[in-house]
ZATITOR-193378 format. One line per 3 residues: number of its first residue (from 1); for each residue x, y, z of N, C-alpha, C. Coordinates in nm, 2 decimals. Layout:
N
NUM = X Y Z X Y Z X Y Z; ...
***
This chain:
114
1 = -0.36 -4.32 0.67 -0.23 -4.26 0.68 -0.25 -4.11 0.70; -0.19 -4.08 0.78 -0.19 -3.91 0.81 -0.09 -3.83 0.73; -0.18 -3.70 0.69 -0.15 -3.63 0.61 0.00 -3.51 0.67
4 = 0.09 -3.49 0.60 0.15 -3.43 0.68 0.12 -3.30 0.79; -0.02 -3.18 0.74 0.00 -3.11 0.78 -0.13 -3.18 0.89; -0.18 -3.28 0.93 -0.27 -3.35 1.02 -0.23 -3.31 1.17
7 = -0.31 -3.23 1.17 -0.32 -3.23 1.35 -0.27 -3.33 1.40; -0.37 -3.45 1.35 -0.37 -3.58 1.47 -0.22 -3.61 1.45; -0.11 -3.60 1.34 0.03 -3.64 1.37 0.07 -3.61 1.47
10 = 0.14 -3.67 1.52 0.23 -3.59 1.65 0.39 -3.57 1.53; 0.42 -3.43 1.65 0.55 -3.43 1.60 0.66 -3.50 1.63; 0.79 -3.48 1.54 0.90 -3.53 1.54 0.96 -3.43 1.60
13 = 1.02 -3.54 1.75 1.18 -3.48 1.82 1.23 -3.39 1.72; 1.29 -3.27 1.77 1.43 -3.21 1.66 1.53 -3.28 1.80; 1.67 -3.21 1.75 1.77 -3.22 1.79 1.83 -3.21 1.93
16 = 1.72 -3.10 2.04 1.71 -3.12 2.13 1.64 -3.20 2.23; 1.56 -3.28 2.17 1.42 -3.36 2.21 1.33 -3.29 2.21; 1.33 -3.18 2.18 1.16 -3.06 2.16 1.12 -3.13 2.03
19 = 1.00 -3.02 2.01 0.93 -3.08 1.86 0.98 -2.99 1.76; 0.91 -3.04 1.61 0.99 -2.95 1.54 0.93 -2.82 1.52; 0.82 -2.75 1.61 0.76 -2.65 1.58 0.84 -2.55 1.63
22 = 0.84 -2.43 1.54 0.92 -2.29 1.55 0.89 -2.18 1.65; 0.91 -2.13 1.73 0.87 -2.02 1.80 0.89 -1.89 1.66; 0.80 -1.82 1.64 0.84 -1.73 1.54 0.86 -1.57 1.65
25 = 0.96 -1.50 1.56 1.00 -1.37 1.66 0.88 -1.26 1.54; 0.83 -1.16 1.67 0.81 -1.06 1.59 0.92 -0.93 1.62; 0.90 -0.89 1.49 1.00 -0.72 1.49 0.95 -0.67 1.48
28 = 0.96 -0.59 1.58 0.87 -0.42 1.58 0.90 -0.37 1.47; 0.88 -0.33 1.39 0.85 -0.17 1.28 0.87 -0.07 1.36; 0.97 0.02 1.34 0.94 0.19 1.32 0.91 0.23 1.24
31 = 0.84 0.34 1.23 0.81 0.42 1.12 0.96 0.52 1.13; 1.01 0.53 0.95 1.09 0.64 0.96 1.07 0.80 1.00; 1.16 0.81 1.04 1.13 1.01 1.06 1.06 1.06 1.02
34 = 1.01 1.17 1.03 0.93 1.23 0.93 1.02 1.38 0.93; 1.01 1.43 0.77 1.11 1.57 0.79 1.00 1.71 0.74; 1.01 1.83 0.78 0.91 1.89 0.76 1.01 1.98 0.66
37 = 0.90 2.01 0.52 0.93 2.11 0.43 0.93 2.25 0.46; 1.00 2.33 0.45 0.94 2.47 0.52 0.98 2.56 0.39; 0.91 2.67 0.36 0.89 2.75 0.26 0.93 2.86 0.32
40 = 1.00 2.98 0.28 1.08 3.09 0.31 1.02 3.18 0.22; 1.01 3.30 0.25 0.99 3.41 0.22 1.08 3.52 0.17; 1.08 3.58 0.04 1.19 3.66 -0.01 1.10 3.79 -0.09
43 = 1.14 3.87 -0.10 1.12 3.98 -0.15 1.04 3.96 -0.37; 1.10 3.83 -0.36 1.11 3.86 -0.54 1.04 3.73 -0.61; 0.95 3.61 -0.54 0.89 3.54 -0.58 0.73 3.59 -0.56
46 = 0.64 3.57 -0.69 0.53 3.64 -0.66 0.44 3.52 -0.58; 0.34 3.57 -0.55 0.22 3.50 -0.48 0.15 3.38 -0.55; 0.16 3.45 -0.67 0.03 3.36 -0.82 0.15 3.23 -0.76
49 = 0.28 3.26 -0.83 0.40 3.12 -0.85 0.42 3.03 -0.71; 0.44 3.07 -0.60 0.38 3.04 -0.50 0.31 2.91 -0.45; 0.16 2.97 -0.52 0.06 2.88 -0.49 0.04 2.76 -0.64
52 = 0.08 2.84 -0.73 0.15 2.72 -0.81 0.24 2.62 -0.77; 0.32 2.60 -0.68 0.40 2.53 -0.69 0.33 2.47 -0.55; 0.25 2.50 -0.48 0.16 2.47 -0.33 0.10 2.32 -0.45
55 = -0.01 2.43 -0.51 -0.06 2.31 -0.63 0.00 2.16 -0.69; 0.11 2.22 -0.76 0.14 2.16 -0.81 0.25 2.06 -0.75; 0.33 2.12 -0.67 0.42 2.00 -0.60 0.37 1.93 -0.47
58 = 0.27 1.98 -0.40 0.26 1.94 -0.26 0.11 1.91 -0.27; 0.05 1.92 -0.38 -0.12 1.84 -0.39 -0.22 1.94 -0.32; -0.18 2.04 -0.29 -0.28 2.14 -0.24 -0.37 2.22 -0.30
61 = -0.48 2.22 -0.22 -0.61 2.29 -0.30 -0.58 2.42 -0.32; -0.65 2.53 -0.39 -0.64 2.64 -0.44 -0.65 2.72 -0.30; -0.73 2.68 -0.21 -0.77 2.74 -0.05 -0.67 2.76 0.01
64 = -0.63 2.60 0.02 -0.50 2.50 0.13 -0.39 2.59 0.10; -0.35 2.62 -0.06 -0.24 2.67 -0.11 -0.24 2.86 -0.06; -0.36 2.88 -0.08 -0.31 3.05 -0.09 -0.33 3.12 0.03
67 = -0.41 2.99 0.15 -0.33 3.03 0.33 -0.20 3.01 0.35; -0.12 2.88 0.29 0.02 2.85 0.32 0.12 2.96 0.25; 0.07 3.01 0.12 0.11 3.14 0.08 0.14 3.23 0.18
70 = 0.01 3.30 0.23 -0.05 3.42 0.28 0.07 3.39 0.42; 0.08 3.27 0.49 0.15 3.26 0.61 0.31 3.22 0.59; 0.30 3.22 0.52 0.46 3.25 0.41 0.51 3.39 0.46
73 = 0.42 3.46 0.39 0.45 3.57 0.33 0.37 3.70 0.48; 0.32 3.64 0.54 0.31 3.72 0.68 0.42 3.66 0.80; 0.45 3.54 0.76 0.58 3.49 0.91 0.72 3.53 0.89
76 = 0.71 3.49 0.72 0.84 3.51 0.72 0.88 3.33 0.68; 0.79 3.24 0.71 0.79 3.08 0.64 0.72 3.04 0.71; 0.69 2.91 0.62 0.58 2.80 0.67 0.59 2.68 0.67
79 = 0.57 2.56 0.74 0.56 2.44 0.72 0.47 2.40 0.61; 0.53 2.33 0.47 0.42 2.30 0.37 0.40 2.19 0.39; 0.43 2.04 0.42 0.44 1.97 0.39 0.53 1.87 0.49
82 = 0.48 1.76 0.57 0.60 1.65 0.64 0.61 1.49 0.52; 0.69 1.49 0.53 0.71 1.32 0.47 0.88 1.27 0.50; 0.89 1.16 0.47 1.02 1.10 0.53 1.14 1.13 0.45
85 = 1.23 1.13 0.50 1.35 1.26 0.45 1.38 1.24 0.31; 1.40 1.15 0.23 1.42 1.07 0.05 1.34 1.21 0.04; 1.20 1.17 0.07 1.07 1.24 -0.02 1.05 1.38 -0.01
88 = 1.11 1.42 0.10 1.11 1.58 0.16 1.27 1.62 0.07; 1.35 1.55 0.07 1.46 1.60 0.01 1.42 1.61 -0.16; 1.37 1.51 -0.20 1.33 1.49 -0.34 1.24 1.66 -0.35
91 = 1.13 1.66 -0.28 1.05 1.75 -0.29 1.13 1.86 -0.33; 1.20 1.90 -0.19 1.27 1.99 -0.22 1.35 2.03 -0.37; 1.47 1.93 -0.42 1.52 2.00 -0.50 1.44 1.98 -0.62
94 = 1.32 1.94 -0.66 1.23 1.99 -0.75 1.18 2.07 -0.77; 1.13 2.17 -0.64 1.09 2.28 -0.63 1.19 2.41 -0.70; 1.28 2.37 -0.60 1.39 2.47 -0.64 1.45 2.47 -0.78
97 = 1.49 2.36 -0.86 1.49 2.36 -0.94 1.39 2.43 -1.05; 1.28 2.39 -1.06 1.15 2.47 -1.11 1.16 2.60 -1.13; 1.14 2.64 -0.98 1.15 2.79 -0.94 1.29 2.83 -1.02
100 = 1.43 2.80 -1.01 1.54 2.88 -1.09 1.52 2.88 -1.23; 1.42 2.80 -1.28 1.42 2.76 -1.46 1.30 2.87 -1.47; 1.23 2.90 -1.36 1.11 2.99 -1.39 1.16 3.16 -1.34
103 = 1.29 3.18 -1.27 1.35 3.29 -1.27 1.29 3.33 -1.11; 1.30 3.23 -1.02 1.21 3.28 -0.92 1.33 3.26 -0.77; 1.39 3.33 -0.68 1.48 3.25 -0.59 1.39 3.19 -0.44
106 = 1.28 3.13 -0.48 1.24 3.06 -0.37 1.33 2.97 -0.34; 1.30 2.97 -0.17 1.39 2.88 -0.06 1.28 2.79 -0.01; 1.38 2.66 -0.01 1.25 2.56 0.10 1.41 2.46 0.16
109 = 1.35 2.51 0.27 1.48 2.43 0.41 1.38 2.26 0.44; 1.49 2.17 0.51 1.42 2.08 0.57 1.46 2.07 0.71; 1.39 2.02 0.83 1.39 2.01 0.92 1.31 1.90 1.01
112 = 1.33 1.82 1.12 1.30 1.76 1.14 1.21 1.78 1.19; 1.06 1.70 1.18 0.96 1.67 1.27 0.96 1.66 1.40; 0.91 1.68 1.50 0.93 1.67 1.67 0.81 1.64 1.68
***
């Protein structure tokens, strides 16, 4: 007796006279957006807090952090960071938040990736 999933069965008609095997669809995946973090430049946040917060919120090394500083603080802002807008938004108002509990008025805008 043949096992159901047996090759050697033949299939059963469906409803149209085909067999009962499924054509499966695939769905393409996009990847969501990506949104870029950008760090602003002001007169009254220091450098050390800065790269503290490079550190500590965006996983950057002591190096990584005190170029993204330095190009902060020579452009006028920098791109820290891209991730998909939840996580860039999240980012952001943790930052900000931080920084106002720590007396500091850093700005971080989002903007889309291209």
């Amino acid at each position: 007796m043949a096992e159901p999933n047996d090759p050697k069965k033949p299939s059963k008609p469906d409803r149209d006279g085909g067999t009962d095997s499924q054509t499966l669809e695939r769905i393409k995946l996009q990847r969501p957006p990506l949104w870029r973090v950008v760090m602003h430049n002001d007169d009254f946040t220091t450098q050390e807090f800065v790269v503290v917060v490079l550190v500590n919120f965006f996983r950057k090394d002591q190096t990584e952090a005190h170029h993204i500083m330095l190009k902060v603080h020579m452009t006028g802002k920098a791109v820290v960071a891209t991730y998909t807008r939840d996580v860039a938004e999240t980012k952001v108002d943790q930052v900000m938040e931080f920084a106002r509990e720590q007396g500091h008025p850093l700005m971080l805008t989002l903007e889309p990736d291209e």
